[in-house]
Rosetta silent file (secondary structure, phi, psi, omega in degrees, C-alpha in Angstrom):
SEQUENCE: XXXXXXXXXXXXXXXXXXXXXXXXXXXXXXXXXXXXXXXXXXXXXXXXXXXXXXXXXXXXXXXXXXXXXXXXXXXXXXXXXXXXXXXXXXXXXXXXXXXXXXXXXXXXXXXXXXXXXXXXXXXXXXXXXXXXXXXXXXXXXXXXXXXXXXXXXXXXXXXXXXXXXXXXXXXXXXXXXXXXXXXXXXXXXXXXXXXXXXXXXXXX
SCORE:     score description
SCORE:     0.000 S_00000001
   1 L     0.000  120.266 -172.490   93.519  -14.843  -21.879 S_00000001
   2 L   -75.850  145.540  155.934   90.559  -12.094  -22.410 S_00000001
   3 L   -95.925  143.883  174.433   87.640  -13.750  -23.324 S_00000001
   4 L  -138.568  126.384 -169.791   85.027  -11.282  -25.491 S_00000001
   5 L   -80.145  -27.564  178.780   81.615  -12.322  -24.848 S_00000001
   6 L  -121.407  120.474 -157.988   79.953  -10.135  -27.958 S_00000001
   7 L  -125.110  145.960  158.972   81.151  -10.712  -30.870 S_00000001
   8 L   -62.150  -42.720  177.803   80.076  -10.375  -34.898 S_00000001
   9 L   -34.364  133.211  147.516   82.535  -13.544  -35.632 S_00000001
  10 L  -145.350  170.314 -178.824   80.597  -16.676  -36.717 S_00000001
  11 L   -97.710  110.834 -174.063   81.489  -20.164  -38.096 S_00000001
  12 L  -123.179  108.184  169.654   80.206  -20.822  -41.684 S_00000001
  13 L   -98.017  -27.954  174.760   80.929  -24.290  -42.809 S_00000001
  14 L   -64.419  -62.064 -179.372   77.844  -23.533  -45.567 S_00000001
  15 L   -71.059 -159.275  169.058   78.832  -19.847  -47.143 S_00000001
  16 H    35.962 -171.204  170.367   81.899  -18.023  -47.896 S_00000001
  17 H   -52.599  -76.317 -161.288   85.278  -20.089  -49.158 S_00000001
  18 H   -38.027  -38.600  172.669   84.824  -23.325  -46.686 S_00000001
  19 H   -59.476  -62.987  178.341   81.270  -23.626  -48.404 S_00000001
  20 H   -57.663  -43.639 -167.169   82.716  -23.517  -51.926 S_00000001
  21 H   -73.366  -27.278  156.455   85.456  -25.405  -51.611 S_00000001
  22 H   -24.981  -71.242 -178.187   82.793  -27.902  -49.869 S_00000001
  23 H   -64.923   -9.155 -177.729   80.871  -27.840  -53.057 S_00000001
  24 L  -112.019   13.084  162.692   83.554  -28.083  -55.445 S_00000001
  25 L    28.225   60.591 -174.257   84.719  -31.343  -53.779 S_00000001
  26 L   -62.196   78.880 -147.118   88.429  -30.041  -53.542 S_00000001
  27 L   -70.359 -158.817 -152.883   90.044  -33.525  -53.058 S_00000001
  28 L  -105.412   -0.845  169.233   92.823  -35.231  -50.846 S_00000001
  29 L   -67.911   -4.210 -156.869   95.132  -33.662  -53.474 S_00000001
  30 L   -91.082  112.579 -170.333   95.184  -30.447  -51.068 S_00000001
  31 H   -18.130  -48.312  175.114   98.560  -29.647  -49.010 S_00000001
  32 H   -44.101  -68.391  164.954   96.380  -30.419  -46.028 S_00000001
  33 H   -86.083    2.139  144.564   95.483  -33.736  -46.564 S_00000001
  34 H   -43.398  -66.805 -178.322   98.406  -34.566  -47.824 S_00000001
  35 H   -43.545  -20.376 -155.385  100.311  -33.018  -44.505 S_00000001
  36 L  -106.218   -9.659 -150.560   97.665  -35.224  -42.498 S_00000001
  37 L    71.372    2.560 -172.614   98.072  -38.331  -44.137 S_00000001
  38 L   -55.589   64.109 -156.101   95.214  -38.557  -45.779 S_00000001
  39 L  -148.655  155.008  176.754   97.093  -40.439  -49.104 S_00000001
  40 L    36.263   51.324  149.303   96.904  -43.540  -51.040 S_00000001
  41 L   111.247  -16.701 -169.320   93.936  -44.315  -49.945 S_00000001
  42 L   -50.425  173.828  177.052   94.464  -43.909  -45.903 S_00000001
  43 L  -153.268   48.430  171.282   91.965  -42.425  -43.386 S_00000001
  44 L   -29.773  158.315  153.429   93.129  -41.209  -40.222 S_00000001
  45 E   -96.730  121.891 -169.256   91.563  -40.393  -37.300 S_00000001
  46 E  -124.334  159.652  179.057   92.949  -36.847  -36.419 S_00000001
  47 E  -142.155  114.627 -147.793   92.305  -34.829  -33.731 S_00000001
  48 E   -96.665  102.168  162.112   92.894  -30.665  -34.606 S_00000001
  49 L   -60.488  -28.406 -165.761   94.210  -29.080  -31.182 S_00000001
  50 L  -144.394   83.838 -172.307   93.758  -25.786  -31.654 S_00000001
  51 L   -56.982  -67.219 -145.240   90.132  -26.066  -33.508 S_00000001
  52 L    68.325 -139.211  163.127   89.601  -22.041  -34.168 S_00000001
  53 L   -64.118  -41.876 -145.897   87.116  -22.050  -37.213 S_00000001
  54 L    64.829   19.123 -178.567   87.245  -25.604  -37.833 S_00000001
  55 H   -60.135  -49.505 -175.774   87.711  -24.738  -40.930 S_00000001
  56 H   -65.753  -44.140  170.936   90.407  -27.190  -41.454 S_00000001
  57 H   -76.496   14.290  163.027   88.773  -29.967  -39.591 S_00000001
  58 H   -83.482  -39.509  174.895   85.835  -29.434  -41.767 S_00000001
  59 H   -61.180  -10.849 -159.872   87.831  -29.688  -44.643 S_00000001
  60 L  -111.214  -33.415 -163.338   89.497  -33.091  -43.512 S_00000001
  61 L  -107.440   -2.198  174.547   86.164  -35.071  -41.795 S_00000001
  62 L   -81.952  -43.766 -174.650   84.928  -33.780  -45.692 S_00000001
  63 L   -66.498   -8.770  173.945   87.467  -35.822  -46.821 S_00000001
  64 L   102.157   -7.192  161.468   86.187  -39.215  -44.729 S_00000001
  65 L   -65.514  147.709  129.044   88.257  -38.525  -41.646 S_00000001
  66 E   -28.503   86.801 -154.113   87.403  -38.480  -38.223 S_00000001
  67 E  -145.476  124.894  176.142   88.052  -35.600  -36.484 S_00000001
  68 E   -67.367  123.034 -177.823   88.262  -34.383  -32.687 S_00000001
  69 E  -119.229   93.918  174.657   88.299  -30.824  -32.346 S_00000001
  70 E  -101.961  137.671 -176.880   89.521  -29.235  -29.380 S_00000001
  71 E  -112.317  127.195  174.704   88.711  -25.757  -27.998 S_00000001
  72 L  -101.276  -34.065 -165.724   89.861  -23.915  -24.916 S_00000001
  73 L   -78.758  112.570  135.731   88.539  -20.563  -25.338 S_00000001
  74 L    30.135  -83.381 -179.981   84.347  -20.638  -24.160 S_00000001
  75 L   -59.643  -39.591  169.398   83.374  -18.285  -26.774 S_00000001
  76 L   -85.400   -8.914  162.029   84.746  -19.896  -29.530 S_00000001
  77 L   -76.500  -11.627 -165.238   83.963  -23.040  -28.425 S_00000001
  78 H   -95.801  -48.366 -128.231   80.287  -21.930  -28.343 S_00000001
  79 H   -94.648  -22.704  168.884   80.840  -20.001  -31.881 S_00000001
  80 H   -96.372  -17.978  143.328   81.908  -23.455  -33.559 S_00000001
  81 H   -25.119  -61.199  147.106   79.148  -25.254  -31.851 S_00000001
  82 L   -56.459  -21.617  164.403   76.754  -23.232  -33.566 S_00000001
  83 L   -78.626  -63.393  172.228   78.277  -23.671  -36.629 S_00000001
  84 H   -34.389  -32.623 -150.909   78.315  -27.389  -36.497 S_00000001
  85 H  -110.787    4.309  148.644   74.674  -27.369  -35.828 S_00000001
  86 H   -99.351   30.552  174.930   73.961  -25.272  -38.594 S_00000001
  87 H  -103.319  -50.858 -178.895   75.808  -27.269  -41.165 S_00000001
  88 H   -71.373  -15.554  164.916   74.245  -30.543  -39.891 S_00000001
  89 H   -80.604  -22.481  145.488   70.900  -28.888  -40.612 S_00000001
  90 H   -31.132  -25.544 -169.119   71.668  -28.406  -43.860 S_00000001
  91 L    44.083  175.356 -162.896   71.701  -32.106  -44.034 S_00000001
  92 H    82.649 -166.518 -157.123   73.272  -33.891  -47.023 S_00000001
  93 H   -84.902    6.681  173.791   76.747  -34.297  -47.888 S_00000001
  94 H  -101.893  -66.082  165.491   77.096  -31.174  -44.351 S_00000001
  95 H   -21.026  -74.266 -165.658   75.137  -33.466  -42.414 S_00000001
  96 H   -51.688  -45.778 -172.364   77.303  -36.441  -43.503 S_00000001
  97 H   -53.234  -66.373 -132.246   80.559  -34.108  -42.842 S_00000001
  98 H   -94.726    0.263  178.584   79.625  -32.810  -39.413 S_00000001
  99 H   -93.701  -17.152  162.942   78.653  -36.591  -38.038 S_00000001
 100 L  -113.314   53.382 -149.178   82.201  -37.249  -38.161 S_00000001
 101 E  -149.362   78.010  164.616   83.051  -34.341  -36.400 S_00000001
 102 E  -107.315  107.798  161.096   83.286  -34.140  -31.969 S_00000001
 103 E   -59.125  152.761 -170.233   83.748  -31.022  -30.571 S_00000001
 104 E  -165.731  127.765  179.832   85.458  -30.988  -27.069 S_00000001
 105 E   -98.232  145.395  177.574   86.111  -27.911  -24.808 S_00000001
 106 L   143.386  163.145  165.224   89.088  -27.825  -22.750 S_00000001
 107 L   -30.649  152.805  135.257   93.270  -28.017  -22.972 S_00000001
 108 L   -66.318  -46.111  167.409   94.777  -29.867  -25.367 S_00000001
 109 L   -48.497  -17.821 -165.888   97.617  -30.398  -23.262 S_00000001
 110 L  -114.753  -23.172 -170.005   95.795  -32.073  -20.768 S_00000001
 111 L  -104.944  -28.298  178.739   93.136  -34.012  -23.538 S_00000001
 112 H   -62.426  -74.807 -175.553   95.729  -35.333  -25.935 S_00000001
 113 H   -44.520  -41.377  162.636   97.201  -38.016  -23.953 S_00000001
 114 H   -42.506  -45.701 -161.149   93.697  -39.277  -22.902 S_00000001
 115 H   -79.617  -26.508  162.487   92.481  -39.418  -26.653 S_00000001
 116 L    83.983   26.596 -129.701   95.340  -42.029  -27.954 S_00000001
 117 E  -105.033  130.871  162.136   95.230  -39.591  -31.346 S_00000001
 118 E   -76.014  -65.851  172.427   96.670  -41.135  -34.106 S_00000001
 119 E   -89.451  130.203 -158.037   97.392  -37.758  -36.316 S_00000001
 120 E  -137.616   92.570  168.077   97.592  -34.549  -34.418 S_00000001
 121 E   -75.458  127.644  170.775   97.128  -30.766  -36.462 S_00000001
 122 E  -120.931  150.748 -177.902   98.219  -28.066  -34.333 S_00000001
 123 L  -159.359   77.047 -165.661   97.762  -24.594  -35.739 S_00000001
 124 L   -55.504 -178.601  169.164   98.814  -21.855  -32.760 S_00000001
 125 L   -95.458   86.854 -137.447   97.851  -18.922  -32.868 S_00000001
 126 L   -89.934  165.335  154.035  100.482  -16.549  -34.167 S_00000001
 127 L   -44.089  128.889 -174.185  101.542  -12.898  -32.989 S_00000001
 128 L   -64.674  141.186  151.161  100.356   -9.976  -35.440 S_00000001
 129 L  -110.540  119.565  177.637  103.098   -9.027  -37.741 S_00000001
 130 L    90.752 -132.796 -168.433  104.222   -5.650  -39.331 S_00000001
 131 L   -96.307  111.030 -151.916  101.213   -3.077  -39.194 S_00000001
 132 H   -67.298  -27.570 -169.611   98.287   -4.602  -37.332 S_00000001
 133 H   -66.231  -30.674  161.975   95.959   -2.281  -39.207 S_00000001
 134 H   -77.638  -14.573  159.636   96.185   -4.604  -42.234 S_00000001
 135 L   -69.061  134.657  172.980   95.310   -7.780  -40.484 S_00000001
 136 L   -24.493  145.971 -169.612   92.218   -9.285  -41.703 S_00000001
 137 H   -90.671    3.115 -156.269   89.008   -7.576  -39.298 S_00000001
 138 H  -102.390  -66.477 -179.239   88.006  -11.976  -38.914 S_00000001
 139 H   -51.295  -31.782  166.142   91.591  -12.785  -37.743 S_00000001
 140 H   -62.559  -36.858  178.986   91.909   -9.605  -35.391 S_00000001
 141 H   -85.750  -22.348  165.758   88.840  -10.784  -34.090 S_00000001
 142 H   -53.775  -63.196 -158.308   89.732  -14.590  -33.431 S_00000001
 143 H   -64.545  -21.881  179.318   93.114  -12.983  -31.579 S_00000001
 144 H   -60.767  -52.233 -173.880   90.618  -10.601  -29.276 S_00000001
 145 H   -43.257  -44.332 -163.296   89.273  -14.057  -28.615 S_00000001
 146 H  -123.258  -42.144  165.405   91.632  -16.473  -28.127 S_00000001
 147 L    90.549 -151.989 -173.876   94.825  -14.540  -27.341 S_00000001
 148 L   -74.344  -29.156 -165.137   98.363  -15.839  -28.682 S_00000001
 149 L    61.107   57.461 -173.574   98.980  -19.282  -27.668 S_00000001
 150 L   -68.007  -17.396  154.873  101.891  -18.590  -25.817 S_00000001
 151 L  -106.848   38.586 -133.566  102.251  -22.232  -25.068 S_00000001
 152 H   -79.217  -34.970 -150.029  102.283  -23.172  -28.568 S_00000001
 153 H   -74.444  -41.676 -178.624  106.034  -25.007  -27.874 S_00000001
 154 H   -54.054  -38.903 -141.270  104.316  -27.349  -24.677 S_00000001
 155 H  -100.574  -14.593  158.118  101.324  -28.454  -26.915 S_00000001
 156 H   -31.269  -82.565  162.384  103.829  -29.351  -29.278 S_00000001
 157 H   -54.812  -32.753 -172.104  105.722  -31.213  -27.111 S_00000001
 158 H   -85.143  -39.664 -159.368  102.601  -33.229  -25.457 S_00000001
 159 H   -77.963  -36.809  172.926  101.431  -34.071  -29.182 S_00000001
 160 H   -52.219  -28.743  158.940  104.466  -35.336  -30.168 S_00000001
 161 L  -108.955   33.655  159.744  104.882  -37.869  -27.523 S_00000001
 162 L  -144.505   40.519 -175.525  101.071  -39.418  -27.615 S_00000001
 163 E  -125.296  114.285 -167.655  100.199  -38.859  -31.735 S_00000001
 164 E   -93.345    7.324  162.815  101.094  -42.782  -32.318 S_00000001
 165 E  -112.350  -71.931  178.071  101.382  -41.777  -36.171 S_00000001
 166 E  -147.924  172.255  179.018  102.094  -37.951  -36.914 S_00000001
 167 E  -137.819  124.542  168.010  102.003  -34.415  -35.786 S_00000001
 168 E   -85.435  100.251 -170.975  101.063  -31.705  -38.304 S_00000001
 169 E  -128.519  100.878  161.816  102.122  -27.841  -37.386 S_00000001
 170 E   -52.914  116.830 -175.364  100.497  -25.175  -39.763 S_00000001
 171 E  -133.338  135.620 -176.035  102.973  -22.576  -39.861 S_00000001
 172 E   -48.941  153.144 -151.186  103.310  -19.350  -41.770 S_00000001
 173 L   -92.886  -35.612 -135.923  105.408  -20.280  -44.991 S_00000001
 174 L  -132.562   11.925  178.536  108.195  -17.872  -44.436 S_00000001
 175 L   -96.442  155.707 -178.821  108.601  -18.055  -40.424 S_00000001
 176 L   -74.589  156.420  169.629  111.605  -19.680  -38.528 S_00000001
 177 L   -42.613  146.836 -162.418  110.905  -22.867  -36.833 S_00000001
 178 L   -76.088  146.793  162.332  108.728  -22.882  -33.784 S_00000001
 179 L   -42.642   96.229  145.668  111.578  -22.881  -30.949 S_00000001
 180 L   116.464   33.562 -179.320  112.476  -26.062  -29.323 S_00000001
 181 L  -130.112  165.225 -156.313  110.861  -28.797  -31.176 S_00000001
 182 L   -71.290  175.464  162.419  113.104  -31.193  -33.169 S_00000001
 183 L   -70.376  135.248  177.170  113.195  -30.944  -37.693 S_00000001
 184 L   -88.048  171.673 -170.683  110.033  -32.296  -38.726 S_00000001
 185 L   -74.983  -39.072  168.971  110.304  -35.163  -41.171 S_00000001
 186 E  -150.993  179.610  158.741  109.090  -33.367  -43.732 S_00000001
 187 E  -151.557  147.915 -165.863  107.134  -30.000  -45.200 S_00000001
 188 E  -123.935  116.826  166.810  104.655  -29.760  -47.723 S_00000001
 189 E  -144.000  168.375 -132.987  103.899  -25.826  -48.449 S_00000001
 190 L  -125.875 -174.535 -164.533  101.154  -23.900  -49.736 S_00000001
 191 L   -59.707  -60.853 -173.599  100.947  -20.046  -51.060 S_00000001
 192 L  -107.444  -22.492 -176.475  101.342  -18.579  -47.377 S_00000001
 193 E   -86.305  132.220  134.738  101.189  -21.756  -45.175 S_00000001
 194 E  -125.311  161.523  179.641  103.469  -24.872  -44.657 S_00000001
 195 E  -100.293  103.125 -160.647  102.751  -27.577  -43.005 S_00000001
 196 E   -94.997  120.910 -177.970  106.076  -29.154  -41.001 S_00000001
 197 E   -90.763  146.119 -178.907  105.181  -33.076  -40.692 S_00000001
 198 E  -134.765  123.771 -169.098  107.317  -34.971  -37.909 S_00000001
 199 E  -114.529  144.887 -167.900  106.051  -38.639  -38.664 S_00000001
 200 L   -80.918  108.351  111.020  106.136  -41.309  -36.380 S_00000001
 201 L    38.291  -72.353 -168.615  108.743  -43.920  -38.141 S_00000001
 202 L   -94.563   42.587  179.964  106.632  -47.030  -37.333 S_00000001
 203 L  -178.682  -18.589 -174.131  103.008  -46.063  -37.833 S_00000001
 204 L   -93.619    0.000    0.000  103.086  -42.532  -40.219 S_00000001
């Protein structure tokens, strides 16, 4: 997996869209928390395998969850660091946000089963599709970064047998099924995203 040590990329839980939709206190009405369980009144604790931006677990620990964020790549582990700790200086309702919020570098695969995670968002990392030159310059640079997630089907597979409630997998709206994992339970989808839920029977 290349690592790129200098990079432009940063993590803005203040500016840009995560920052608005912060401020515009976008509710539990959102595909997301829905997909997560966040509903009729519930509060998981979830813990978001394949952290990225954090965007999503910002949006979710906004929402009163609890949320573990694990990173394997270094750089991006450093590059959401820094973002947390300039969100929590913001203080406020950012503050409040980012205290229920633990970053944690390392596998998922290897970190799940320790953590005992009641709800588990995975969100690989997909291949570019169709003319690369039209991918987003933020998302080309997350994939210099991060690479593909070429074990997207194992981490799957791990979360599925230790997530004692549910496993969440963000997936492109209009892509075939990730390869070798059972029909989720459900799908909730979004413009370009769905989210396929496979819910634990007794506990999701």
């Amino acid at each position: 997996m290349q690592q790129v040590e200098n990079t432009d990329l940063i993590v803005d839980f203040v500016g840009g869209a995560v920052g608005h939709r912060f401020r515009s206190r976008e509710g539990r009405g959102q595909a997301l928390a829905k997909a997560a369980g966040l509903v009729r009144g519930a509060t998981p604790d979830i813990v978001d395998a394949t952290a990225g931006l954090g965007r999503d677990a910002f949006l979710l620990a906004s929402l009163g969850a609890r949320v573990t964020l694990i990173e394997r790549s270094p750089v991006m582990h450093r590059l959401l660091a820094e973002g947390l700790e300039r969100a929590a200086a913001e203080g406020g309702r950012y503050a409040q946000t980012v205290a229920r919020m633990t970053l944690l570098h390392g596998d998922s695969c290897q970190l799940l089963p320790d953590l005992n995670p009641q709800v588990v968002l995975v969100d690989p990392m997909h291949p570019p599709r169709g003319n690369s030159a039209l991918v987003k310059k933020e998302m080309r640079q997350i994939r210099e970064i991060v690479g593909t997630d070429p074990d997207a089907e194992r981490l799957m597979q791990v979360a599925l047998e230790h997530a004692r409630a549910r496993v969440v997998l963000k997936w492109p709206l209009r892509a075939a099924p990730l390869a070798g994992i059972r029909k989720p339970s459900h799908q909730i989808l979004g413009k370009s995203t769905r989210y396929d839920v496979f819910v634990n029977a007794k506990l999701g």
